[in-house]
N, C-alpha and C positions, 0 to 999 in steps of 0.2 A: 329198170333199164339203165339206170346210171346217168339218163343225160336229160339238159335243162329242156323243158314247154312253153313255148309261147302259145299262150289263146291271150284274143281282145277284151281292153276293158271296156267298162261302161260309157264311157268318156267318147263324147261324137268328134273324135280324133281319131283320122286314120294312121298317126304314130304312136297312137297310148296302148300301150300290151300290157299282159303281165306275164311274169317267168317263173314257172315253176322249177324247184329245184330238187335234186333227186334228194336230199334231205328232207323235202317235205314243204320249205318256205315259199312264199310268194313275193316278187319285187318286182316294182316296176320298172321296166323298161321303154324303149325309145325303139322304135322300130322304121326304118325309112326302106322303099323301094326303087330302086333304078328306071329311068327313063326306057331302059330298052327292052326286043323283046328277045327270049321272057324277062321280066323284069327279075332283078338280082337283088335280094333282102340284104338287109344289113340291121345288127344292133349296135344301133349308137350307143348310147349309154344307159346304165342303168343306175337306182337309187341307193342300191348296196352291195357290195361286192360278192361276186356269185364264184365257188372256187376252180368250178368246171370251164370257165370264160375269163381266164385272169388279164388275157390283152383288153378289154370292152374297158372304157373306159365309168368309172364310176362317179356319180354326182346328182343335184340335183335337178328332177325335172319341172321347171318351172309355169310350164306350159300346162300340165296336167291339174297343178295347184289351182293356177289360174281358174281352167275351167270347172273345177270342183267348186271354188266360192261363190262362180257363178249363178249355179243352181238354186 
């Protein structure tokens, strides 16, 4: 289909996804939802630049590290 997947990670954050890309890779993303209704997704940012999303901005997410070490 040409365009990027969000499904949820493991990670008991309801902003930790991951994004699939129509090349085949996986990265993580940051996903927030809007107060209102319906609520209005948004990806904040993701861990590596995905070519299909060039405005999303790119970096690390710190919060998902976080709770990976925790385990």
């Amino acid at each position: 289909m040409g365009v990027p997947v969000l499904y949820p990670a493991e990670e008991d954050l309801p902003s930790a996804y991951w994004l699939a890309t129509s090349s085949g890779e996986s990265v993580r993303a940051r996903l927030y939802a809007s107060d209102g209704e319906p609520p209005v997704y948004t990806i904040d940012a993701v861990e590596s630049a995905v070519a299909q999303l060039p405005h999303i901005r790119v970096g690390d997410l710190p919060e998902i590290a976080r709770n990976k070490g925790d385990r």
